[in-house]
N, C-alpha and C positions, 0 to 999 in steps of 0.2 A: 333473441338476437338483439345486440345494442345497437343506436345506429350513436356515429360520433361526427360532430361535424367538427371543423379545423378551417382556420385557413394555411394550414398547412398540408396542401394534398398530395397524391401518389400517382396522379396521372403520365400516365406512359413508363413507368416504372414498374421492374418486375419484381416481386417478394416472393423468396422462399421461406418458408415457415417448416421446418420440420416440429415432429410431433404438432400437428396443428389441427386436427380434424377433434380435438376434446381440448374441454380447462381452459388453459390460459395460452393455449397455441391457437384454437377456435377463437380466441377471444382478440387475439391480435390478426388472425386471417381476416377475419370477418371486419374491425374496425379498419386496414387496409385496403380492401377490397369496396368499402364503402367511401373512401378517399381517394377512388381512380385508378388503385394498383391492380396488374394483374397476376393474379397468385397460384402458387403451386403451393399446392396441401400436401405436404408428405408426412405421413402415419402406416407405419406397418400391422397397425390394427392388434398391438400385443396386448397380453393382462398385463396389469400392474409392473407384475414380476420380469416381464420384459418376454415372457415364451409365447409362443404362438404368434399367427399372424391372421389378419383379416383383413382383406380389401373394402370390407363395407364403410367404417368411418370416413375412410380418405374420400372416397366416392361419394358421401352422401354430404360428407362438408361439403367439397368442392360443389356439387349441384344444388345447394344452398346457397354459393357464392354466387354460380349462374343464375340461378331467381331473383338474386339483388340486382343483377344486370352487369356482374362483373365478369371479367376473363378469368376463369381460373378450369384448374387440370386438379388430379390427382396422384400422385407419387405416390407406390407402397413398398418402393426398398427400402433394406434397413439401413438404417448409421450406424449400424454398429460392426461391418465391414468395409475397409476402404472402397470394395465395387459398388456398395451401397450406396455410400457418398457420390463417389462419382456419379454414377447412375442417377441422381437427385435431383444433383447440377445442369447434367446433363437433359434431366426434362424441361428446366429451362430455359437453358441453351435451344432445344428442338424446338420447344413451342412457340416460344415468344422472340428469342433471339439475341438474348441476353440475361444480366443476371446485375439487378443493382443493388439491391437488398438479399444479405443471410439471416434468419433467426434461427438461429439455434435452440430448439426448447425441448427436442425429444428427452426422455427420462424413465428411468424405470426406478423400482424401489426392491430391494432384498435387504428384511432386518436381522440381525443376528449380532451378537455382543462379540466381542476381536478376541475373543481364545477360542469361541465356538462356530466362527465363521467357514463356510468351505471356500477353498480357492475358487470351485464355479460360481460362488452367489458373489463373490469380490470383484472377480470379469465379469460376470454378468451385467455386472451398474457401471465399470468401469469403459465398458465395450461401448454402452451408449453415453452416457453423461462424456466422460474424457476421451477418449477416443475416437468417438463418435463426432466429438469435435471437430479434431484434426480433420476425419475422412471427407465432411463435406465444407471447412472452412480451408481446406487445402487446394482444390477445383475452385471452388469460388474465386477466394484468395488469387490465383493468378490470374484468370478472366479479367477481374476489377482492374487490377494493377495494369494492364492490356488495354482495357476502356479509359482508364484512367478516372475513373470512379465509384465508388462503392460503400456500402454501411453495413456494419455487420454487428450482431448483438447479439452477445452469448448469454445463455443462463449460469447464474452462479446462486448463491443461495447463502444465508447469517447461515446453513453449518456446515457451510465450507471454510467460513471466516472464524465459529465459535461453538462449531459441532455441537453434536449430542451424543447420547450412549447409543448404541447396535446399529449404526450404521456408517463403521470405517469403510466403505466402498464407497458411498455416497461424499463424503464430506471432502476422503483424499479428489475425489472425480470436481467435486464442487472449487475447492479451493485451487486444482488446476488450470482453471479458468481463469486464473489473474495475470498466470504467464502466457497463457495462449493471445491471450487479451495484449499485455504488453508489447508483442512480440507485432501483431495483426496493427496497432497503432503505430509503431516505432519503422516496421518495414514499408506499411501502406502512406508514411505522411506525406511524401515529395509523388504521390499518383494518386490523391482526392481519396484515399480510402479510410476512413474511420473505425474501428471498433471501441466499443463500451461494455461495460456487464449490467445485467439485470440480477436484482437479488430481490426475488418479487414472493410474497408471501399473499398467499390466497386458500381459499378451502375448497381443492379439487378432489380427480380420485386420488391425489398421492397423501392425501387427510386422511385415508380408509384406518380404520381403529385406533384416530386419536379420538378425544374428548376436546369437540371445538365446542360445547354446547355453552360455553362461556365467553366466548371471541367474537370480539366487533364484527359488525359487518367485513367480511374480506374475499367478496366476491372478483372473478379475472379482470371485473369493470373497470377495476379500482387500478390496475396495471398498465392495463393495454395505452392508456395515453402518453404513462413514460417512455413504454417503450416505442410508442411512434414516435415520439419527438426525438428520443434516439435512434432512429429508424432514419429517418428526415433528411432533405439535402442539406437543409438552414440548421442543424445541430452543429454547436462550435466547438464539442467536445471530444476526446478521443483518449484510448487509455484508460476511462475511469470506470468509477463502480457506483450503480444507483441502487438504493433500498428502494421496496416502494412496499406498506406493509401496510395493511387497513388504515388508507389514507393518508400515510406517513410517507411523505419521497424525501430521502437526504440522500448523503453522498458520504462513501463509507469509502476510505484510503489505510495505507498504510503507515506507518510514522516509524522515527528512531527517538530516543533519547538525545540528548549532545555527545553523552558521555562523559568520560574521564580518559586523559591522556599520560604516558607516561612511556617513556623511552626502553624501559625493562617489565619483565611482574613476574609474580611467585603467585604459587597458588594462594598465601596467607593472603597475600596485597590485596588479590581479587575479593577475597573474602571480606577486608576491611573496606573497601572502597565501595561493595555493593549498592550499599543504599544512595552514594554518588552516580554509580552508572548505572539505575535505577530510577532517578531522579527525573519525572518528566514535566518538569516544569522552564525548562529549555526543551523543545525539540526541532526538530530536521525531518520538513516533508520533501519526499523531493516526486519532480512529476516524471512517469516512464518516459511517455512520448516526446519531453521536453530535456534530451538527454537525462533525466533520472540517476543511468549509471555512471554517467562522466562525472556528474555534478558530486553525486556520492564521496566517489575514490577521492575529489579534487579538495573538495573540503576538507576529506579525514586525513589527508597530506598535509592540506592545510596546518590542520590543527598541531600535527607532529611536526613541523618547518618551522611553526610559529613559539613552539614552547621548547624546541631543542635551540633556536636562535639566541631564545629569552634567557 
């Protein structure tokens, strides 16, 4: 067990953590719960592969939280049905009487290469990592906005951002998480609600049958403080995406080119211009939660306004 100290604390605050009773969901319950929060462990106790269920993890985190001298419960519904979600929320709600922090971290892993995948091993990941999402960031999601405050941190992961082979369920699940994310920052910002992503690289059970026998230290230790500080009342951020990778924390965004402008095109034009609108030595970041899509359209009008004028 870590303990973490901060002067940034969690007192009178409630955190859900799903998948949080293993890895890096224990590892952020447990560094909360040591900071005042009081927490709801929800873990439906599956393998890997997301099947089965067991009460025993949720249960046995949670009464480790109580030995630290913290408030916390156990949840073993899944996320990976909307009653699930709700039902989550909903322990929150009964127990403590609110809800100011979501983590989102449940996950499961199905590998299989994309001609050889079955549609069940695709929902299966899809059901918890993306969906799973929605189900208990949807319940939260309005309570907050109602309180008129809230923090919510989803996992996302580099292969959702730059994938890998055999695992198209996982990556399309991962890289969904940029829009749920935008969407959680841009509706929650006029009612104190925040969300961020975590793209947190550690060696848990979802390492099973790599070859980490080469890889820096990259214990959940190494996570858990971004993600409180993204957790946090005093985080100024919202909308974004954090790495945090064997002691590596940056901030991983999306970008454009400038471009190239032109009132007509052919397929040739495109062709010849490519290495122009290829060119990223100009670019255009633009921020979700800080109109993102106005500023976008508004510029790319721009540009067309300014060179049909010219």
């Amino acid at each position: 067990m870590n303990v973490h100290t901060s002067e940034r604390r969690f007192d009178g605050r409630v955190v859900v953590v799903t998948g949080g009773a293993r890895g890096l969901g224990r590892a952020y319950a447990e560094m909360v719960a040591g900071l005042g929060a009081k927490v709801v462990v929800n873990d439906n106790g599956s393998a890997l592969s997301g099947s089965g269920s067991d009460a025993g993890p949720a249960e046995e985190a949670a009464q480790a939280l109580r030995a630290m001298g913290a408030e916390a419960v156990a949840s073993t519904d899944s996320v990976a049905t909307p009653e699930g979600g709700k039902a989550i929320i909903e322990t929150a709600l009964d127990t403590f009487g609110k809800i100011d922090v979501l983590i989102h971290n449940a996950g499961n892993n199905r590998f299989a290469a994309l001609a050889e995948t079955s549609y069940e091993d695709f929902r299966a990941v899809l059901d918890v990592h993306m969906l799973g999402a929605f189900h208990v960031v949807r319940p939260a999601f309005e309570r907050m906005v109602k309180d008129g405050y809230g923090r919510v941190v989803l996992t996302g992961s580099i292969g959702g951002l730059y994938s890998m082979p055999g695992v198209v369920n996982y990556a399309m699940s991962k890289s969904a998480m940029i829009g749920l994310n935008n969407i959680v920052a841009i509706e929650g910002k006029d009612f104190g609600v925040k969300s961020n992503v975590i793209l947190p690289g550690a060696v848990t059970r979802m390492a099973e049958g790599l070859d980490t026998s080469q890889y820096p230290p990259m214990g959940p230790e190494l996570v858990a403080p971004v993600v409180g500080f993204l957790a946090h009342e005093s985080c100024p951020v919202t909308g974004e995406m954090y790495v945090s990778v064997a002691g590596r924390i940056a901030r991983a965004f999306i970008t454009e080119t400038e471009g190239v402008y032109q009132p007509s095109w052919t397929i040739d034009e495109v062709a010849g211009q490519l290495d122009a609108i290829r060119d990223d030595s100009r670019q255009w970041t633009f921020h979700p939660a800080e109109d993102g899509f106005g500023q976008h359209l508004a510029r790319s009008f721009a540009m067309a306004t300014a060179k049909a004028a010219g």
